[in-house]
C-alpha positions in Angstrom: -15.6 113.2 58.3 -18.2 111.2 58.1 -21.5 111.9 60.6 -21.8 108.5 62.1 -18.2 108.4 63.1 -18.0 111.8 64.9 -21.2 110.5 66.7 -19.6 107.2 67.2 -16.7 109.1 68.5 -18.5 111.6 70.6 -19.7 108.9 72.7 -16.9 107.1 73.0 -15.8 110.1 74.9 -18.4 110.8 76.7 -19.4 107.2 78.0 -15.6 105.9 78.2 -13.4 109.0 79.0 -15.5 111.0 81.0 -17.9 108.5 82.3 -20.5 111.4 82.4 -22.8 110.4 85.1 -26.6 111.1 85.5 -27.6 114.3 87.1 -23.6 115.7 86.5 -22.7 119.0 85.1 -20.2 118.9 82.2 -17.3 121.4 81.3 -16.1 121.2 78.4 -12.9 122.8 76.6 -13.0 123.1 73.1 -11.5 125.4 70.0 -14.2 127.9 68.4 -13.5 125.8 65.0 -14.4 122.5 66.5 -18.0 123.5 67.0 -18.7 120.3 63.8 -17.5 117.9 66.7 -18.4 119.6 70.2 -22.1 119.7 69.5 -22.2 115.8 69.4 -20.3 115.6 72.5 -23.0 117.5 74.4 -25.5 115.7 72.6 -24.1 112.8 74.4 -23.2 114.0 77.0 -27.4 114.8 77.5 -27.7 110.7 76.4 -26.0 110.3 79.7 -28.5 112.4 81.4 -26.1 115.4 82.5 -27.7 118.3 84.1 -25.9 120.9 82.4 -23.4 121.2 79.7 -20.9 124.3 79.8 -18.7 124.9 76.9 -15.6 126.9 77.5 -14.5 127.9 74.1 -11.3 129.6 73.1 -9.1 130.8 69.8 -5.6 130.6 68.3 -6.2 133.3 66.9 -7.5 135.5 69.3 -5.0 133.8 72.0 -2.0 134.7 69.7 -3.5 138.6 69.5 -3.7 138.3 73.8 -0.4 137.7 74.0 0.9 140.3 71.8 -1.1 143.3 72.9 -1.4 142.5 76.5 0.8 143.4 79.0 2.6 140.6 81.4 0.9 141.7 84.5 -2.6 141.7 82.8 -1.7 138.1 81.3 -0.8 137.5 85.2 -3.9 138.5 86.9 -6.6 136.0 87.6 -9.8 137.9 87.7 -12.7 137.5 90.4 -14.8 135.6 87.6 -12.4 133.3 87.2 -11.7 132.5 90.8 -15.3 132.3 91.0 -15.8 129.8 88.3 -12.7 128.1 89.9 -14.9 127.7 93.2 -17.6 126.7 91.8 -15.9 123.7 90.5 -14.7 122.8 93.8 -18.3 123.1 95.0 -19.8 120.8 92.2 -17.1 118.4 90.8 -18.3 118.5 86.9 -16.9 116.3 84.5 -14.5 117.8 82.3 -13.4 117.1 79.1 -10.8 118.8 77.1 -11.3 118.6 73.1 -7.5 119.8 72.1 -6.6 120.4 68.2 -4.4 123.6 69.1 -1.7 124.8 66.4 1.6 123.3 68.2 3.7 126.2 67.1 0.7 128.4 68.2 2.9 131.0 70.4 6.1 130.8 68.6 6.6 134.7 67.9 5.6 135.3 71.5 8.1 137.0 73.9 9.3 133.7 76.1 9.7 136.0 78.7 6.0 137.2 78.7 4.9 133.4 78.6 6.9 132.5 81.6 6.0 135.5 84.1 2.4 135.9 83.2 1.7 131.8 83.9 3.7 131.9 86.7 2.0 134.6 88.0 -1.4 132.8 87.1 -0.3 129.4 88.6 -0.4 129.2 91.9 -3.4 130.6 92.1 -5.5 128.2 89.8 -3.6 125.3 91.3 -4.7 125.6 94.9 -7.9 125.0 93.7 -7.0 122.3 91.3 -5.5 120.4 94.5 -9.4 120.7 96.0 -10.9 118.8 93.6 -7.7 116.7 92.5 -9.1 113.0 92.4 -12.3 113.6 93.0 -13.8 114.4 89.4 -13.5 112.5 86.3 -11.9 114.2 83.2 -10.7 113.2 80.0 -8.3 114.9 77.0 -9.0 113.9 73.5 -7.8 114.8 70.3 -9.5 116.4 66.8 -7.3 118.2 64.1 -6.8 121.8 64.0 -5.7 123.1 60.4 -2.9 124.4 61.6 -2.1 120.9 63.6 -2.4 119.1 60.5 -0.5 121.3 58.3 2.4 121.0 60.8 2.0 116.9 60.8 2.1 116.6 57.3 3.6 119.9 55.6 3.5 118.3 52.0 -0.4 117.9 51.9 -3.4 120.5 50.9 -4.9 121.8 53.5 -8.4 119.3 53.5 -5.9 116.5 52.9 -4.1 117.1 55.9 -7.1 117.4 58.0 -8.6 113.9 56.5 -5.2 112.1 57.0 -4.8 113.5 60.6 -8.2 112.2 61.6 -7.6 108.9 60.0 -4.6 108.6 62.6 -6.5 110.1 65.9 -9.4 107.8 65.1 -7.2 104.7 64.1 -4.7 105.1 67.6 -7.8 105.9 69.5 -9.5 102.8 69.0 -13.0 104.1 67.7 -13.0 102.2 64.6 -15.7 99.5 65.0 -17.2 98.7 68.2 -15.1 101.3 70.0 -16.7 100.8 73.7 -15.5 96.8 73.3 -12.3 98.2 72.4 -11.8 100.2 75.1 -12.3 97.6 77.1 -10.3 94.8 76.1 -7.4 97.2 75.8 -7.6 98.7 79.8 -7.8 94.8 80.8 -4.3 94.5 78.7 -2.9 97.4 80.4 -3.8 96.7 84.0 -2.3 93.1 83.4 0.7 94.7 82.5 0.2 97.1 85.3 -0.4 94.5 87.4 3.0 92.5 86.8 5.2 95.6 87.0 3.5 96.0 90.9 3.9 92.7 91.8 7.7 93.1 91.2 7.9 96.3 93.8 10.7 98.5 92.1 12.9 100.7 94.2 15.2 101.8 91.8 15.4 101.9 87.9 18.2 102.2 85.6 17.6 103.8 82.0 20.9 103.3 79.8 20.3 104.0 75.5 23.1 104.7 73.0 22.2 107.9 72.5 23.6 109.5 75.7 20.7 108.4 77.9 22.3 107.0 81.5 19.7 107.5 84.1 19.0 106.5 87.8 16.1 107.2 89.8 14.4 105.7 92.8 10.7 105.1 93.9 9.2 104.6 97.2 8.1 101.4 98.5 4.1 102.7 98.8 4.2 103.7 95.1 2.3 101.4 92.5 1.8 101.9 89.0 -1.3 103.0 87.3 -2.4 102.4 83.6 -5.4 102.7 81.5 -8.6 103.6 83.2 -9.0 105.9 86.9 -11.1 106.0 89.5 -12.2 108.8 91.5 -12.1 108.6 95.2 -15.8 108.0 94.6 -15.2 105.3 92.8 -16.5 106.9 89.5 -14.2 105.1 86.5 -13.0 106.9 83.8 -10.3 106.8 81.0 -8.0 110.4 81.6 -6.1 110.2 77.9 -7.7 109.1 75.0 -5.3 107.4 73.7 -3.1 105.6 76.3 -0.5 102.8 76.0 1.4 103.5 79.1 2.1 102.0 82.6 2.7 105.0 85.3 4.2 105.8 88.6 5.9 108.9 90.3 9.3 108.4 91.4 11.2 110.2 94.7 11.4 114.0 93.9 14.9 114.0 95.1 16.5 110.6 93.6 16.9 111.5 90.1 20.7 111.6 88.5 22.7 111.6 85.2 21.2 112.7 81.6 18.4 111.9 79.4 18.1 112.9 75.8 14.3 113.4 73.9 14.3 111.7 71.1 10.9 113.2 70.1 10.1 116.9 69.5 8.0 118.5 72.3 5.2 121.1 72.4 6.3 123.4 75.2 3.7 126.8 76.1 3.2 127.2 72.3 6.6 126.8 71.1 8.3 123.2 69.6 11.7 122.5 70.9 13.9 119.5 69.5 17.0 118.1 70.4 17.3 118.5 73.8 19.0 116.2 76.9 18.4 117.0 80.7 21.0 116.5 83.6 20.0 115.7 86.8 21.2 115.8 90.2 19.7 114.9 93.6 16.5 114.6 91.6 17.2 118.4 90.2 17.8 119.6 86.3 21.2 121.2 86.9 21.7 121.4 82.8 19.5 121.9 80.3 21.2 120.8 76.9 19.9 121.8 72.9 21.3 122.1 69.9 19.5 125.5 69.3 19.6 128.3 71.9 16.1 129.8 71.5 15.1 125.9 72.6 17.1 126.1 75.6 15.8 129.1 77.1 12.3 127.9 76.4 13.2 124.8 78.5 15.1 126.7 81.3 12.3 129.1 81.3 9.8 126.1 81.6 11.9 124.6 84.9 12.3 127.8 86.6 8.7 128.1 87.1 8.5 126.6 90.7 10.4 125.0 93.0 9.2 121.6 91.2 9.7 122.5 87.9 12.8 121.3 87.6 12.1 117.5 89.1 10.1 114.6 87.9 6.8 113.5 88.3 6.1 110.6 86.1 8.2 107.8 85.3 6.4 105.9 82.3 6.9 102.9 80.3 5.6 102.4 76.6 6.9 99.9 74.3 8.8 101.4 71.9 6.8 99.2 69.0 3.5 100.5 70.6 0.3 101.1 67.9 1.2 105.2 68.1 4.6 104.5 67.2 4.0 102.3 64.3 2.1 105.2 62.3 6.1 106.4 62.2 4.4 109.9 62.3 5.3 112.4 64.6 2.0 114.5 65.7 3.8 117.4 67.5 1.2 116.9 70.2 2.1 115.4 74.1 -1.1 113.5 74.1 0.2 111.2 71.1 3.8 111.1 71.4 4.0 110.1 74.6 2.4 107.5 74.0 5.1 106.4 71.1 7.7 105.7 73.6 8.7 105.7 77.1 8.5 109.3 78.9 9.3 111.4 81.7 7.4 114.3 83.3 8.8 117.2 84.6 6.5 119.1 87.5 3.4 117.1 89.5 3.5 113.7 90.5 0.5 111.7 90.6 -1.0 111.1 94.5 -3.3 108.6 93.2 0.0 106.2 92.4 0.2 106.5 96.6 -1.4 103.2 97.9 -4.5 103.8 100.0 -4.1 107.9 99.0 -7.9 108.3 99.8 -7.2 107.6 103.0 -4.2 109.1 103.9 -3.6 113.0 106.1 -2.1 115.3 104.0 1.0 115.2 106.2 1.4 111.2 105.4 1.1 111.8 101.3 3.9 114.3 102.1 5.8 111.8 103.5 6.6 109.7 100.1 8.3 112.5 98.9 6.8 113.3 95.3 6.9 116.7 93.8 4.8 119.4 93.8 4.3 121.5 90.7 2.2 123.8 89.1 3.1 122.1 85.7 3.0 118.3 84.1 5.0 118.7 81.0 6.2 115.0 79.4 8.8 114.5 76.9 10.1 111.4 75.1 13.1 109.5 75.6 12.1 105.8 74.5 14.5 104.4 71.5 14.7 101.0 69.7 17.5 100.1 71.9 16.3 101.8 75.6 17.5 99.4 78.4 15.6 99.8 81.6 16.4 97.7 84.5 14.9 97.8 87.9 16.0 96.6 91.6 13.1 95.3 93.6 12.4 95.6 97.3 13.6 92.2 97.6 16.7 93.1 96.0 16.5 91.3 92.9 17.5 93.1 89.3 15.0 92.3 86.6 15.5 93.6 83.0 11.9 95.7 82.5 12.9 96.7 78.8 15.4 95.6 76.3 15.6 97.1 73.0 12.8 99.5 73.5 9.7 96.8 74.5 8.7 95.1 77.5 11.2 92.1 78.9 8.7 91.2 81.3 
């Protein structure tokens, strides 16, 4: 790849998706083999005039070898240096962004079992300190390829070809190509018009109906909104989270959900890629998890037996089904892309900031629109060329929100 466009890029991620902001430390999360790309982001990220850049590297490979050798507990534990680097976070707020080209398959032989104890062990603990800072701090997830990532995209190509073709993609469906700051911004003003439209209507319940199975309610509460595109901190700091995005957001009632929903796109899940694969719900709670293969269904009941929350939704999320990630007709085995193919769910955490006025509510009033509480986000797809989607508004009016997969409105 060529120089110019991983700078080009680099900056696009730091000035757009982090919004790194003068006299701000940086943390950044990146694979040891994507040292060619992360040492333009902290050459920007210096541009901006950060105080301090922090790179928090990590391995496949040496993550695989973790997993294997050590024992549950041990992958349980959360040390005292973590904890302390945990606080310090909460102390200074630094902007963090999250470089992710990780193999998709990358835990595959692991013990499920080992997966599931050892993080939910680990979660609770990182997470109260996650809800300090949650909203606060700007942050952004973008997208390089791994070998092994590309490999799995396109099986049938060498190795470098793979690689080439995979960035071709991530830089095409991320918008750098030309002037990529522009592009950025003409496409958040698209999506907060869209945005915009959907919250003028005020849902309060939705209907999802496809012919492959899919027959789902769910309800959301009347101080709800939807959120798209760029964030804002509640210092008012604004920042693009994904990098891409071509969704419109909200988190429904934690307790409204009912009937099934089938995937119709593979999904990533703690290392492991499980296909196939419907969810029935009840009073808002998975009651069945349904796959073809057995090994996948015990990697999904493993993944909703993590908390109380893991079993409910968090995200309710609309993407036209002919959206610019879709049209590639590639699948990239990676949640940051493919949900942003089609609609999605999201099992675990809801989204506060989708509260009106959040900033300013107690804690006991945020608990009072009834979203779930999870240590874990995990989206999967269910859009299809033929999704319906209607909604009931607070007015009581029934408006068609998607009809054969795109936008009606």
């Amino acid at each position: 790849m060529k120089q110019n466009v991983l700078r080009s890029y680099a900056k696009l991620v730091v000035k757009m998706g982090a919004n790194v902001q003068k006299g701000q430390e940086v943390l950044i999360s990146a694979n040891v083999n994507d040292n060619y790309f992360v040492k333009y982001v902290v050459e920007e990220c210096y541009k901006a005039k950060a105080l301090r850049v922090i790179v928090d590297w990590h391995s496949d490979d040496i993550t695989k070898l973790h997993y294997k050798y050590q024992s549950t507990k041990s992958l349980g534990e959360v040390l005292s240096f973590e904890e302390e680097k945990l606080k310090y976070e909460v102390a200074h707020l630094p902007a963090r962004i999250y470089i992710d080209s990780d193999d998709p398959d990358l835990l595959k032989k692991i013990n499920p079992n080992k997966i599931k104890e050892s993080r939910a062990s680990r979660g609770p603990i990182i997470m109260k300190y996650r809800n300090m800072i949650d909203n606060k701090y700007q942050w952004t997830i973008v997208g390089i390829p791994g070998e092994a990532w590309a490999r799995k995209v396109f099986p049938d190509l060498p190795k470098s070809k793979a690689i080439s073709k995979l960035w071709d993609l991530i830089l095409d469906v991320t918008r750098v190509n030309g002037d990529a700051i522009k592009n950025w911004e003409e496409h958040n003003e698209f999506l907060k018009n869209k945005m915009n439209t959907l919250n003028d209507l005020r849902f309060k319940k939705l209907w999802y109906k496809s012919s492959n199975g899919t027959d789902f309610y769910i309800e959301l509460h009347k101080n709800v909104i939807f959120e798209a595109g760029s964030a804002t901190t509640m210092g008012g700091i604004v920042y693009n989270p994904n990098m891409p995005t071509e969704e419109c957001f909200t988190s429904p009632k934690k307790d409204t959900a009912k009937g099934i929903v089938y995937a119709t796109k593979p999904l990533s899940v703690n290392g492991n890629v499980v296909d196939n694969f419907a969810f029935r719900f009840e009073a808002g709670k998975v009651v069945e998890v349904i796959a073809k293969d057995e090994n996948h269904k015990k990697i999904l009941e493993d993944l909703i037996s993590l908390d109380e929350g893991a079993s409910r939704l968090g995200e309710v999320a609309f993407v036209p089904f002919d959206s610019p990630i879709n049209k590639t007709g590639v699948l990239f085995y990676n949640t940051l892309y493919d949900e942003n193919a089609c609609c999605h769910l999201a099992l675990g955490r809801a989204f506060t900031e989708c509260i009106v006025d959040y900033e300013k509510l107690s804690e006991e009033e945020i608990k009072a629109v009834n979203l779930n509480e999870s240590m874990i986000h995990v989206d999967f797809m269910i859009g299809s060329a033929d999704l319906s989607i209607k909604g009931e508004t607070y007015d009581g009016k029934v408006v068609e929100i998607f009809k054969d997969g795109v936008f009606a409105i």
